[in-house]
C-alpha positions as CSV (number, residue, x, y, z in Angstrom):
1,X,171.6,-125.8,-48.3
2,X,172.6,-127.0,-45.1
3,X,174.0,-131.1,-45.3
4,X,172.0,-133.8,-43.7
5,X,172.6,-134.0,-40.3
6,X,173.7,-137.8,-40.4
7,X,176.6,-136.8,-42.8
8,X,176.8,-137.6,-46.4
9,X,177.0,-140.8,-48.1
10,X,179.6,-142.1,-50.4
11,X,178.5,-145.6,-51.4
12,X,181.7,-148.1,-51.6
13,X,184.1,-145.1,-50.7
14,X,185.4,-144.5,-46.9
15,X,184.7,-141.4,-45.1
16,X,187.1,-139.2,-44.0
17,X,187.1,-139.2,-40.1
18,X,187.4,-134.9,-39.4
19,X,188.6,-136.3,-35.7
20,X,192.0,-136.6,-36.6
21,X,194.0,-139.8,-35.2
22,X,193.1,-140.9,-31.5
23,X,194.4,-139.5,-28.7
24,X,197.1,-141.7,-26.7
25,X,194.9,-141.2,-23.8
26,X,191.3,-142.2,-24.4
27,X,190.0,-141.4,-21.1
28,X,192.2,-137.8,-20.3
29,X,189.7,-134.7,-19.1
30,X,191.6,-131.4,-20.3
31,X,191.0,-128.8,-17.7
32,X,189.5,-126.5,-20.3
33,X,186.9,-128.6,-20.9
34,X,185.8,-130.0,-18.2
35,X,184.2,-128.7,-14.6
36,X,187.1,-127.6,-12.5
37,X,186.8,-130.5,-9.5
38,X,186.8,-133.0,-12.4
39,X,189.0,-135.9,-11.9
40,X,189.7,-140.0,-12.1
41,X,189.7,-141.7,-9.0
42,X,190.3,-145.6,-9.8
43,X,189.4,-144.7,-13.2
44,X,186.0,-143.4,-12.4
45,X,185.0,-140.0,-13.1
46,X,184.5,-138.0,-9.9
47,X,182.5,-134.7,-9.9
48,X,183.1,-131.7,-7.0
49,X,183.8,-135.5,-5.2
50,X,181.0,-137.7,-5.9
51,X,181.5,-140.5,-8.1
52,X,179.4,-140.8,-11.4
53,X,178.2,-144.1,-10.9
54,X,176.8,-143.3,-7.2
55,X,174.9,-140.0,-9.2
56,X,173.7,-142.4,-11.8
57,X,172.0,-145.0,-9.0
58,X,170.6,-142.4,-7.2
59,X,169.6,-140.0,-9.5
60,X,169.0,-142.3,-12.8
61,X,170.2,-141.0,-16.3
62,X,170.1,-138.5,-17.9
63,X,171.2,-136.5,-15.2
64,X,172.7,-133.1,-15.7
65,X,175.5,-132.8,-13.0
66,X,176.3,-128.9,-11.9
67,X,179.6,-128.6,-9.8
68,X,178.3,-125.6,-7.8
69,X,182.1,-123.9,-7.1
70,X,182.6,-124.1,-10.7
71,X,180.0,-122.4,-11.7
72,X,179.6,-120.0,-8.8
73,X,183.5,-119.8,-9.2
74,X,183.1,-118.3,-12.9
75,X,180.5,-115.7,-11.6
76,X,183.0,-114.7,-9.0
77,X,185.7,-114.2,-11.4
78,X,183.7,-112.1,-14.2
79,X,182.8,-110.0,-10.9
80,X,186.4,-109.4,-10.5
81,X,187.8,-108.6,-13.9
82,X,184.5,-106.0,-14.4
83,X,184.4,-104.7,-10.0
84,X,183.2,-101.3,-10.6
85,X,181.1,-102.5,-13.6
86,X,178.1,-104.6,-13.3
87,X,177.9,-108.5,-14.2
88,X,174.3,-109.8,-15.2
89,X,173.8,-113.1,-15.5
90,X,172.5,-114.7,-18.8
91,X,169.8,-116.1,-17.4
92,X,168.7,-118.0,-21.1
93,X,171.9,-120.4,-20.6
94,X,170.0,-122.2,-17.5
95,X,167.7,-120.7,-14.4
96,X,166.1,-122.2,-11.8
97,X,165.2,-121.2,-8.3
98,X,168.8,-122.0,-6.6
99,X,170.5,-120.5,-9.4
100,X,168.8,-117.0,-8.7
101,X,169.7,-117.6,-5.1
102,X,173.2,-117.7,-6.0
103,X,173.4,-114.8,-8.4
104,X,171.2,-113.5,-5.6
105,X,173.4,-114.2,-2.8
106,X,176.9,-113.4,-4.8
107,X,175.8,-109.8,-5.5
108,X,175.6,-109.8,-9.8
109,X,172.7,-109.0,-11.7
110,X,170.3,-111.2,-13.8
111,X,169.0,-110.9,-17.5
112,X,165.6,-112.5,-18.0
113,X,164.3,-112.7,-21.4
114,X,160.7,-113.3,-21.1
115,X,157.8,-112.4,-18.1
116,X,158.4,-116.1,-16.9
117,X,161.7,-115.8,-16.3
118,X,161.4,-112.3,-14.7
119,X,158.9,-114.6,-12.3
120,X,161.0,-116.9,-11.5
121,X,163.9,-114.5,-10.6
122,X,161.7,-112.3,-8.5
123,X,160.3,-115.8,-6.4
124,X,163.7,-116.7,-5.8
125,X,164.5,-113.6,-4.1
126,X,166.3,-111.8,-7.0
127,X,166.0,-108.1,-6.0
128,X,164.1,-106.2,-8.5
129,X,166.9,-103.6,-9.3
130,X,169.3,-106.0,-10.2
131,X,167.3,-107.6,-13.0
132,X,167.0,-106.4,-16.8
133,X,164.6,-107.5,-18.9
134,X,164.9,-108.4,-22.8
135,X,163.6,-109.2,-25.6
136,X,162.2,-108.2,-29.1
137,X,158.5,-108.8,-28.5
138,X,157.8,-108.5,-25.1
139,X,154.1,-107.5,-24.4
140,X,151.9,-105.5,-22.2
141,X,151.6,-108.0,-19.2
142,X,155.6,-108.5,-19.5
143,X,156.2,-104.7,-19.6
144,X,153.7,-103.8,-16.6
145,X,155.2,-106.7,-14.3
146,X,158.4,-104.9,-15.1
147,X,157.0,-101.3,-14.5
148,X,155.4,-102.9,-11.2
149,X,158.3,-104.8,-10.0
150,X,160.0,-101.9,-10.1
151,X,163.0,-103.8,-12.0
152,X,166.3,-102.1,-13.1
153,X,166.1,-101.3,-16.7
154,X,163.8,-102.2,-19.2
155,X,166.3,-102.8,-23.0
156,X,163.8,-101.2,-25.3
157,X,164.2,-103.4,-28.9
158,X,161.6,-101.4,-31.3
159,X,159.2,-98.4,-31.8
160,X,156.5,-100.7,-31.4
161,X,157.7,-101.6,-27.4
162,X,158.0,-97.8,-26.9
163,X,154.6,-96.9,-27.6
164,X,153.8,-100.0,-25.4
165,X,156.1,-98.7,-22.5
166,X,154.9,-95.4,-22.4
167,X,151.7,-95.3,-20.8
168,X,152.4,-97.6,-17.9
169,X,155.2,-95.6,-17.3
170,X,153.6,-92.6,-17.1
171,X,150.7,-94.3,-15.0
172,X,154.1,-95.0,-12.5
173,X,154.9,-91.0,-12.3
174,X,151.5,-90.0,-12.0
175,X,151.4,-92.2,-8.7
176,X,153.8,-90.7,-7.4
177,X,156.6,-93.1,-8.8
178,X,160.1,-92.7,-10.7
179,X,160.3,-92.9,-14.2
180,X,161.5,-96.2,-15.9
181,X,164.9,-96.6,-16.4
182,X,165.8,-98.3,-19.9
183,X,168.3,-99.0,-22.1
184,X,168.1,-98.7,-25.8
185,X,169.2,-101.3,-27.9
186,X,171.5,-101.0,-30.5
187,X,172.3,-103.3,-33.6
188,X,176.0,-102.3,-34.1
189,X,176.3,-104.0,-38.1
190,X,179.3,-106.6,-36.7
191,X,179.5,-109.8,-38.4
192,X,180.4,-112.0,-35.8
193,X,182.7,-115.1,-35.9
194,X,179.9,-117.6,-35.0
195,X,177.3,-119.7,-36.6
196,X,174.5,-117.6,-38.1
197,X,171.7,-118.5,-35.6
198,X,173.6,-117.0,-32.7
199,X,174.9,-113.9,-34.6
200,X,173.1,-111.0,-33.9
201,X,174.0,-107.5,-34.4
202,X,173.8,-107.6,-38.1
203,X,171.8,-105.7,-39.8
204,X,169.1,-108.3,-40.9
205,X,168.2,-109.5,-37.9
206,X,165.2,-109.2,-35.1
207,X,167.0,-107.3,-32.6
208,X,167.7,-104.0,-31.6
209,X,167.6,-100.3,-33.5
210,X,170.3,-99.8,-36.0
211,X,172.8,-98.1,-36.0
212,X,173.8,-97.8,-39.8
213,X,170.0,-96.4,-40.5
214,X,169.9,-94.1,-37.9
215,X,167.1,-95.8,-36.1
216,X,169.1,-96.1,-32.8
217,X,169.5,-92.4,-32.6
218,X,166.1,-91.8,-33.3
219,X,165.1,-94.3,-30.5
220,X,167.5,-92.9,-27.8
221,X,166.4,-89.0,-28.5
222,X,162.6,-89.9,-28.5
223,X,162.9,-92.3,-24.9
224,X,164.6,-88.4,-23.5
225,X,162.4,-86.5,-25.0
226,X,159.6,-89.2,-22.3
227,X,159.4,-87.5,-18.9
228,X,158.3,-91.1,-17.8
229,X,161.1,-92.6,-19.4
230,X,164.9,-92.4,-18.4
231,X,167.1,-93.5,-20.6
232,X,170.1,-94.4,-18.6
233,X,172.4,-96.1,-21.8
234,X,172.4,-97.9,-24.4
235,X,173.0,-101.6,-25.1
236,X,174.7,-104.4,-27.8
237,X,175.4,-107.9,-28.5
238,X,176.9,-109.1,-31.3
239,X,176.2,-112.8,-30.5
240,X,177.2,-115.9,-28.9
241,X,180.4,-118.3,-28.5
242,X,182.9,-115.6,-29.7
243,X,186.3,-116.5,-28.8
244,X,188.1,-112.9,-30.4
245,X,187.7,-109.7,-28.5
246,X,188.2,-107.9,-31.9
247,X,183.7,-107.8,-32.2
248,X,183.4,-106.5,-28.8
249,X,186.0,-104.0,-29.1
250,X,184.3,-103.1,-32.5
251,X,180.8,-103.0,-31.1
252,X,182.4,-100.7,-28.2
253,X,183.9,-98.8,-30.8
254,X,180.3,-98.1,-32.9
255,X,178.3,-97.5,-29.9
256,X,180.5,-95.2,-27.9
257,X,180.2,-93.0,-31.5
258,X,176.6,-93.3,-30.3
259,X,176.9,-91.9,-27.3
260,X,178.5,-88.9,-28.3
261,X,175.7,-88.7,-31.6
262,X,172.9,-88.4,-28.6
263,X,174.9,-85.7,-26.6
264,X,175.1,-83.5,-30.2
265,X,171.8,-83.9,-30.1
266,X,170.0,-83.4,-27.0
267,X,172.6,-82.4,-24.8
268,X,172.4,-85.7,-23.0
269,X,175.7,-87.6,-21.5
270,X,174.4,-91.7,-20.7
271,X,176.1,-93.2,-18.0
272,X,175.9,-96.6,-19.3
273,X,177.1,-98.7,-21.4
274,X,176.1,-102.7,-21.9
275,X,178.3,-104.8,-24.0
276,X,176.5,-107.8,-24.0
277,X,177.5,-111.1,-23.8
278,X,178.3,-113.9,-26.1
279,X,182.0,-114.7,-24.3
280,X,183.4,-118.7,-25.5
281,X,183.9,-121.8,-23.4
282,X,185.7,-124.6,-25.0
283,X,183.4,-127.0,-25.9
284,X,186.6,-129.4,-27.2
285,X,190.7,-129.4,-26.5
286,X,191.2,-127.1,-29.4
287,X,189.3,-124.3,-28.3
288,X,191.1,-121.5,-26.3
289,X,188.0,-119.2,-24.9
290,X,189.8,-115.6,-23.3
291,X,190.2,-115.2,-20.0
292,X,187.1,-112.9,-18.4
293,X,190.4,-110.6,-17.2
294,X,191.7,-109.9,-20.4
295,X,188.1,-109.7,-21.9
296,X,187.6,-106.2,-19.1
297,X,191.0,-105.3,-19.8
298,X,190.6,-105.0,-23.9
299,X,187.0,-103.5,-23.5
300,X,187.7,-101.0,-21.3
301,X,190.4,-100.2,-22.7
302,X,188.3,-99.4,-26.3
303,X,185.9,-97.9,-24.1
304,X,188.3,-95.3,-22.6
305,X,189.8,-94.6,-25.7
306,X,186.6,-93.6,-27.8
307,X,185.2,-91.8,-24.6
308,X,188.7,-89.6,-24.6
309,X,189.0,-89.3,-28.4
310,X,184.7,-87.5,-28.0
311,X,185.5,-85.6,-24.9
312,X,183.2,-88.0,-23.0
313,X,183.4,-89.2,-19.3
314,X,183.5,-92.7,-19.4
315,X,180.9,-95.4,-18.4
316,X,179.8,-97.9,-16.3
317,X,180.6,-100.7,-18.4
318,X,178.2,-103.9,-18.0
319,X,178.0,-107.3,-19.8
320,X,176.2,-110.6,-19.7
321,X,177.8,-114.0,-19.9
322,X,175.8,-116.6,-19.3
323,X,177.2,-119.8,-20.9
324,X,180.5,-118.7,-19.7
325,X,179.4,-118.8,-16.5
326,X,177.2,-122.0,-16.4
327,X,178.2,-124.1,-19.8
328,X,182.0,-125.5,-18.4
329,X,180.7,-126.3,-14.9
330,X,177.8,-128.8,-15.8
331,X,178.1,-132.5,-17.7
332,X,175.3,-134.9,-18.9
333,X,175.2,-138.3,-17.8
334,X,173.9,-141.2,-19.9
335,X,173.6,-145.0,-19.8
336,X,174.6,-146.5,-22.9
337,X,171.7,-148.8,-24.5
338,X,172.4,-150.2,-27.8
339,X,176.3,-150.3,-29.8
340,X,175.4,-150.5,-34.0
341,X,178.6,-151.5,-36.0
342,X,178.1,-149.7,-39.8
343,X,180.3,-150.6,-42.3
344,X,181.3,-147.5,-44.1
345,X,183.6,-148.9,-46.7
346,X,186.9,-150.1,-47.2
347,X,189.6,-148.7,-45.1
348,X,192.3,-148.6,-47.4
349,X,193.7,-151.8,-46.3
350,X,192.6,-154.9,-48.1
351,X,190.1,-156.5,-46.8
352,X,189.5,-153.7,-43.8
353,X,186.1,-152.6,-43.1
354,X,185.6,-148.4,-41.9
355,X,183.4,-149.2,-39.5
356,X,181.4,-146.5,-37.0
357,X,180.2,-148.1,-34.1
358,X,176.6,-145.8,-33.2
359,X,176.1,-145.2,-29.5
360,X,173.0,-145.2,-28.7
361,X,172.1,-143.7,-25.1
362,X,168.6,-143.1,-22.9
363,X,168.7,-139.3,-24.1
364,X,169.4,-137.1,-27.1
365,X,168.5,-134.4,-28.9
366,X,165.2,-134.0,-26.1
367,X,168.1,-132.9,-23.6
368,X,170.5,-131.6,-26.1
369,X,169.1,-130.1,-29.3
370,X,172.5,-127.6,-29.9
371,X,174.2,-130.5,-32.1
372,X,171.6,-130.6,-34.2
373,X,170.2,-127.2,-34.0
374,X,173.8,-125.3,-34.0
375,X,176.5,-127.9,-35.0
376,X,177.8,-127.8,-31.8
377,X,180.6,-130.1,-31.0
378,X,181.0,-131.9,-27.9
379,X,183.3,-133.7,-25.9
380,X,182.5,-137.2,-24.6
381,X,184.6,-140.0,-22.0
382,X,183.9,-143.1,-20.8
383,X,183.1,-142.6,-17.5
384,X,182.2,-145.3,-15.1
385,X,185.5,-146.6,-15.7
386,X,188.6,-146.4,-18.0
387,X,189.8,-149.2,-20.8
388,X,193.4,-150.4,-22.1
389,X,191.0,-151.4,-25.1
390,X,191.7,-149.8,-28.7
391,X,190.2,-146.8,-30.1
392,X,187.0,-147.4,-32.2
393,X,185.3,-145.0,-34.0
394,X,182.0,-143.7,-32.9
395,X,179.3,-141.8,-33.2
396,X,176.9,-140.8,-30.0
397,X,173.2,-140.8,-30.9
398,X,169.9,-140.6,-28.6
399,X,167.1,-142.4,-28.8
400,X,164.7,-140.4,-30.8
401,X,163.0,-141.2,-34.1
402,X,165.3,-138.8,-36.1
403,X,168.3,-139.3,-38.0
404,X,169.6,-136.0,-36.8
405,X,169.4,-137.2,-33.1
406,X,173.1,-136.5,-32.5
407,X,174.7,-135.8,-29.5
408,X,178.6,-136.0,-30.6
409,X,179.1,-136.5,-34.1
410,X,183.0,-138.1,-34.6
411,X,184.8,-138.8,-31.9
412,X,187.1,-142.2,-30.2
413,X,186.1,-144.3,-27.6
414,X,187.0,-147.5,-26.2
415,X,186.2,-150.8,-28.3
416,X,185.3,-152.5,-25.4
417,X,182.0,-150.0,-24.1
418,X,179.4,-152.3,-23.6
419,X,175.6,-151.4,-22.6
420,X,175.0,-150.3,-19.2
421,X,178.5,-148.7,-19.5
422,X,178.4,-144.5,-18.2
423,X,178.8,-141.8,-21.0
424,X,179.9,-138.6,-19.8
425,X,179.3,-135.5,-22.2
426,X,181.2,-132.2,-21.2
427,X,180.0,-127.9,-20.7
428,X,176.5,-129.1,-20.9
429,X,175.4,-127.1,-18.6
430,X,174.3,-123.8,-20.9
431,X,170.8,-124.1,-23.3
432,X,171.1,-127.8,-23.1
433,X,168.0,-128.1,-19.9
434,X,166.8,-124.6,-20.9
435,X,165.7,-126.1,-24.7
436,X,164.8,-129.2,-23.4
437,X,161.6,-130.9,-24.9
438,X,159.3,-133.3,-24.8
439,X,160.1,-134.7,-28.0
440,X,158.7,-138.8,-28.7
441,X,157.1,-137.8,-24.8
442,X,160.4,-138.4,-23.2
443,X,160.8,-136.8,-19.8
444,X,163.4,-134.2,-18.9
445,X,166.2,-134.5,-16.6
446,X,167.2,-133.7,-13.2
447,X,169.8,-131.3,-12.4
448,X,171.7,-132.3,-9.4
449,X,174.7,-129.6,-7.8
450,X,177.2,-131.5,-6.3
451,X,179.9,-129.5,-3.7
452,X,182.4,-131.3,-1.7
453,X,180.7,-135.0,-2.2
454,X,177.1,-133.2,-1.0
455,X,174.7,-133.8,-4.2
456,X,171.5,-131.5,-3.7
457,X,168.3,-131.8,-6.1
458,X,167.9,-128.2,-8.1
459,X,165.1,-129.3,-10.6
460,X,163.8,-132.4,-10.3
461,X,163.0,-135.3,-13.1
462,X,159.9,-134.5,-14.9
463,X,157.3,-137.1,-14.4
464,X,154.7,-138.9,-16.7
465,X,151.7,-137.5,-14.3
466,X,153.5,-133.8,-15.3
467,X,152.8,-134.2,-18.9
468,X,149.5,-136.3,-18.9
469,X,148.3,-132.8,-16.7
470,X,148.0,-130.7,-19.9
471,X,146.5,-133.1,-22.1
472,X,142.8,-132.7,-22.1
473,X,141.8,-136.0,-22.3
474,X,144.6,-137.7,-20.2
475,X,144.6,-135.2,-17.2
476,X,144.1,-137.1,-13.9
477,X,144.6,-140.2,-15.5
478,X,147.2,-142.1,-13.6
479,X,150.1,-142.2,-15.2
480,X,153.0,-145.0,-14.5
481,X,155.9,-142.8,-12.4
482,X,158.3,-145.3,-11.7
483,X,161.6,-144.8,-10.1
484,X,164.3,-143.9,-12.0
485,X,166.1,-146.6,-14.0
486,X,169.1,-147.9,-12.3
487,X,172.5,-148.1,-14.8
488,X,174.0,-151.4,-15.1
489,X,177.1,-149.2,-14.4
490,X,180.1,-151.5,-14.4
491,X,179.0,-154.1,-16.4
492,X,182.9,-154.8,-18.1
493,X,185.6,-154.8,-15.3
């Protein structure tokens, strides 16, 4: 049984703070952490070199802030540690129209999990043979817009999708087209390091063929034995933010035994191989995500070996980071609303409350749901200005009408925050818009790229009138859009 997400109660007796002793330096941005063109000017956060506070009046709050080199930057340099491999982007983590463009423009490849985002990527310009499409229930109108788009491969998940597949590729071939190329999915039985939700290639789980029961060989010889099929390799993921190699290599391990099952039988050598992704960002100081060089390195290197130890050519190896490539570069900005001292208990010296100071800002889990959904662990600054004042222990909650509205659970910030004051929270910028909600009918955020002091609009902030549009008694009633609220940023010196 999980514990309740506001933390458990002892009565009279103090909690333990998990958050350690403060830092000397309340208002420090570790470069791990934080988008790469983050810095302090005056004692202001400044983002790819706009200031927060200029964002926040222009934009309003929330406001998801994407540095544009940082995350373009990350793309570049999984393209570079896997050149002569292909990179997909994760498109899950966050996708919008410019997104595309850049992944587009920068010459990867996209993942798209669904037939809207397989839309999306193909109105943005997204060539077709560059995207993949997922997913362990995808339907008819999801497989022929696939078939029809004429998209790269198709990663087949069941039986059931096979027998779905079939006939509109063989429709395809008796037009005169090319077979379909796919990939078969294959759950590898790793356990990885990660919480359970995001773990995914063991056994009892949605995804994939197994391996241990023989299903993934079955699947791989039946797509060959499909003259409208072509089965061009097989596919894994283990799950997501894994910080040691030691699954991947695993997973390479199992499934390059799979490669060399399907030759024994059919005679068939693939001549690809997806590792998925799942790579770590560091969410907070402590974590130490591997470098995407060292990541290629380590998997090609199990990759070669296996292939040499079956007498098989090697690969083209291909993976699929998304959060690694979008989660560092992106923070959340919210205005501060409401401060609520709770006494905890006595301290341990006489006559000393514990006391948690609950900051409450204009967002929450409608624009963040991972804390509570995942346990995730955030980091969070000041960031309209910095304080000399003495650490005080808080807590950052939204606004919503749940106890489990948490957006960082423990952590130090200055006694002197006030309302109006600027909350930056840090690598944002994966699942946090893409499971955003509508939860107590707030409105989702803007996402706004900023590069070299230029800030440019990517998805606008969702209006009233949006929402009020698929209600069927409220549609075309005017609905109150006002301008975005301006932050009383600055309101302490």
């Amino acid at each position: 049984m999980r514990a309740h997400p506001a933390g458990p109660l002892h009565g009279t007796l103090a909690q333990p703070t998990p958050i350690g002793v403060p830092p000397a330096d309340l208002g420090v941005l570790d470069a791990q952490v934080w988008p790469r063109s983050a810095a302090r000017v005056d004692g202001e956060l400044h983002l790819a070199g706009r200031s927060v506070t200029d964002l926040a009046r222009e934009h309003g709050t929330p406001l998801f802030v994407l540095d544009e080199a940082d995350f373009r930057g990350r793309a570049a340099d999984f393209a570079e540690a896997f050149a002569g491999g292909d990179v997909h982007y994760a498109s899950k983590a966050f996708l919008c129209g410019q997104v595309a463009r850049w992944i587009a423009d920068d010459g990867l490849y996209l993942d798209a999990c669904s037939g809207n985002e397989l839309t999306l990527a193909l109105a943005a310009g997204l060539p077709a043979e560059r995207i993949a499409l997922h997913g362990n229930n995808k339907s008819v109108a999801e497989l022929r817009m696939a078939v029809d788009a004429g998209i790269g491969h198709v990663v087949l998940d069941s039986f059931d999708e096979i027998d779905r597949l079939v006939p509109l590729a063989a429709a395809r071939v008796a037009g005169g087209g090319a077979p379909v190329p796919v990939l078969v999915r294959a759950t590898v039985g790793i356990e990885a390091h990660t919480h359970e939700f995001i773990a995914t290639a063991h056994e009892d789980q949605k995804f994939g063929f197994s391996l241990a029961t023989g299903d993934a060989l079955t699947a791989a010889v039946r797509v060959i034995r499909e003259p409208a099929l072509q089965l061009a390799g097989l596919h894994s993921h283990i799950g997501s933010q894994i910080f040691d190699t030691a699954g991947f290599e695993a997973a390479a391990h199992r499934v390059v035994g799979l490669l060399g099952q399907i030759r024994q039988a059919t005679g068939e050598v693939l001549g690809e191989l997806n590792l998925g992704g799942g790579f770590g960002i560091a969410y907070l100081p402590d974590d130490d995500p591997v470098p995407p060089a060292d990541i290629a390195a380590r998997l090609r290197a199990v990759v070669a070996a296996e292939c040499a130890e079956l007498d098989l050519p090697v690969p083209r190896v291909a993976i699929e980071p998304g959060r690694a490539i979008a989660g560092p570069g992106t923070v959340t900005l919210y205005e501060i609303g409401t401060i609520k001292p709770v006494r905890l208990g006595a301290s341990g010296a006489p006559g000393t409350p514990l006391v948690r100071n609950y900051v409450s800002v204009d967002g929450g889990m409608s624009d963040n749901i991972r804390t509570a959904l995942y346990d995730a662990a955030y980091t969070c600054v000041l960031a309209n200005r910095t304080s000399d004042a003495p650490p005080a222990l808080c807590r950052v909650v939204g606004k919503h009408c749940e106890s489990g509205d948490i957006l960082v659970r423990d952590l130090w910030l200055p006694a002197d925050v006030v309302p109006g004051d600027l909350l930056a929270v840090a690598s944002t910028g994966a699942y946090c818009w893409s499971m955003a909600s509508n939860y107590n009918y707030l409105l989702k955020p803007p996402v706004v790229a900023v590069r070299d002091g230029v800030a440019t609009e990517l998805v606008r902030r969702q209006r009233l009138s949006d929402v009020f549009a698929l209600d069927a008694v409220l549609a075309g009633t005017p609905a109150p859009d006002p301008a975005p609220s301006q932050p009383a940023v600055g309101a302490r010196p």
